[in-house]
N, C-alpha and C positions, 0 to 999 in steps of 0.2 A: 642768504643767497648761496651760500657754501653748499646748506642744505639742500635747496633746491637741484645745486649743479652735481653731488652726489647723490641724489635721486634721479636726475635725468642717466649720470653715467650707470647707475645699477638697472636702471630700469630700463637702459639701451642694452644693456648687457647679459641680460635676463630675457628681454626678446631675441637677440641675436643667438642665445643658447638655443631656445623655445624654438626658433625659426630652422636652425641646425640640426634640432633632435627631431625634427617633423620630419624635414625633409629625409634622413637618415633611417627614420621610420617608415615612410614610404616607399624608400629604395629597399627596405627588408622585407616589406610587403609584397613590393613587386618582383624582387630577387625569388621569396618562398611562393609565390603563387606561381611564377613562370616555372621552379621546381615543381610542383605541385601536378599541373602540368603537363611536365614530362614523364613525372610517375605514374600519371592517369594513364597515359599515352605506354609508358612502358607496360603498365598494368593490363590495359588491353590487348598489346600485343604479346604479352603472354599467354593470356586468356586464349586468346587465337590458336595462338602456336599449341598450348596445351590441348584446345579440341581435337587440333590437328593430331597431335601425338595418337589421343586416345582413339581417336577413329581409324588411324593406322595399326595401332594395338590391337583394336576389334577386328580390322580387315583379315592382320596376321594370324589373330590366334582360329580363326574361321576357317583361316586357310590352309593351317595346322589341323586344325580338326578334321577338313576334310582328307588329308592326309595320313591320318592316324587313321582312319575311317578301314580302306582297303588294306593298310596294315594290319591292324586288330581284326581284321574278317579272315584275311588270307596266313599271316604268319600266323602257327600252329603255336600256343602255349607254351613251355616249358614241360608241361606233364603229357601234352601229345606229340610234343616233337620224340621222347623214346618211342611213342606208341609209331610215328612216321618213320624214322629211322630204322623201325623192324619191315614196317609194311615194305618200305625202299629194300633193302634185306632182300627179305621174301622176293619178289618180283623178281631183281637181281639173280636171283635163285633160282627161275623157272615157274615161279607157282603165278596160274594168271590170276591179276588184278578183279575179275570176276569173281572167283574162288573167293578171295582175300576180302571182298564187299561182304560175299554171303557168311561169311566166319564172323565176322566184326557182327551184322545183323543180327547173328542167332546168339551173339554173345549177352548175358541175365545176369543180372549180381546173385542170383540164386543159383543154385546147380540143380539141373535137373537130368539127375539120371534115371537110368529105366528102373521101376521098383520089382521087386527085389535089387537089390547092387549085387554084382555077381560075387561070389566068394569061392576060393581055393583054400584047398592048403596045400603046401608044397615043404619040403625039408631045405633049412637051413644051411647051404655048405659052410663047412669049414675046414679048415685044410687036411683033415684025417677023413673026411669025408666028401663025396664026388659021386653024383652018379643022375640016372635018368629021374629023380623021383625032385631035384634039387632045383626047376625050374616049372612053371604053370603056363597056361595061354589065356587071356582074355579078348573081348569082340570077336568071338569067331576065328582066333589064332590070330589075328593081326597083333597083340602086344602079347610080347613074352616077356615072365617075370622072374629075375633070379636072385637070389642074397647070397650074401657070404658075411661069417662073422669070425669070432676069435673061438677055439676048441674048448670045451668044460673043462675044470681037471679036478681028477681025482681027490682023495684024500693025503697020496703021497705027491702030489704036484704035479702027473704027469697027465697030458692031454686025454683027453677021451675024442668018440667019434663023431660028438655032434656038439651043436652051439649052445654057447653059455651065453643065456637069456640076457644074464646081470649086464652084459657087455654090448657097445654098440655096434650096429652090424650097417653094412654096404646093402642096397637093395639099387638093382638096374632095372630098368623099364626103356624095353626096347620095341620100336615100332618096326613093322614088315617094311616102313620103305626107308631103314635106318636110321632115322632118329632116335638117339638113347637120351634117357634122362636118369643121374644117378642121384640118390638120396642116401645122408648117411645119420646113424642117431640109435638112441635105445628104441624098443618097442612100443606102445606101435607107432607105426609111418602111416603119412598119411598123403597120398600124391594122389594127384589128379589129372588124365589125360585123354584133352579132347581126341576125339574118332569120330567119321563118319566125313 
């Protein structure tokens, strides 16, 4: 009978564990699935929110874009903004904006001058030397053309009357309605100056 009554107390005691760990079970059950749950629940309302984001994202960058749109059309480059900078210049200046279109239009990566290119020769000044023979005209006398350079010298050192080649000389290019342009270098120069 001992036996018996320690059988009934283990086997009371073994259900009453059994009946504890169920129910403890169930309550983990229903504790991770009510989480479960609220993570789905968070999980969508992220999902939401993140649509929302990206559709706001798209609205923006759309909106940017059209933004950038008349930017990019209207502000001038970096490399045309010198080129606007002169034109502004120019005007400023008196010269009309029609002139300033038809310059730009006739402007060719090629140069096309009348062939033959006109050609001069004219005498080099240098300071022992001065006179009518030391300047040229081109188009019609509208550009006049003069250099000046360093004096030859001698075999004792001392200047002669005209220019030493070996040395780099000043050359001006002057327009009839004042515009100069000076260039300086050994021989030869090579400038170029719209007319017309």
């Amino acid at each position: 009978m001992k036996w018996l009554a320690l059988l009934v107390v283990v086997g009371g005691a073994g259900y009453y564990a059994y009946d504890i760990g169920t129910k403890l079970a169930r309550e983990d059950v229903r504790r991770l699935e009510a989480r479960m749950t609220e993570l789905r629940e968070e999980n969508s309302r992220l999902r939401t929110e993140l649509a929302g984001q990206q559709a706001a994202l798209r609205t923006e960058r759309d909106r940017a874009a059209q933004l950038q749109e008349p930017y990019t059309r209207d502000v001038p480059a970096e490399n045309e903004q010198t080129i606007m900078a002169l034109v502004r210049k120019r005007i400023g200046e008196g010269v009309r904006p029609a002139r300033l279109a038809e310059v730009v239009g006739a402007a060719r990566d090629t140069v096309a001058c009348p062939d033959p290119a006109a050609t001069r020769r004219f005498v080099v000044g240098s300071p022992l030397q001065r006179g009518p023979t030391d300047a040229v005209f081109f188009a019609g006398g509208t550009i006049v053309v003069t250099a000046a350079g360093e004096s030859a010298k001698n075999e004792r050192g001392q200047p002669e009357a005209w220019y030493d080649p070996a040395q780099p000389l000043k050359a001006r290019f002057t327009h009839v309605g004042g515009q100069t342009i000076e260039t300086a270098g050994l021989l030869p120069l090579h400038q170029t100056i719209l007319s017309g």
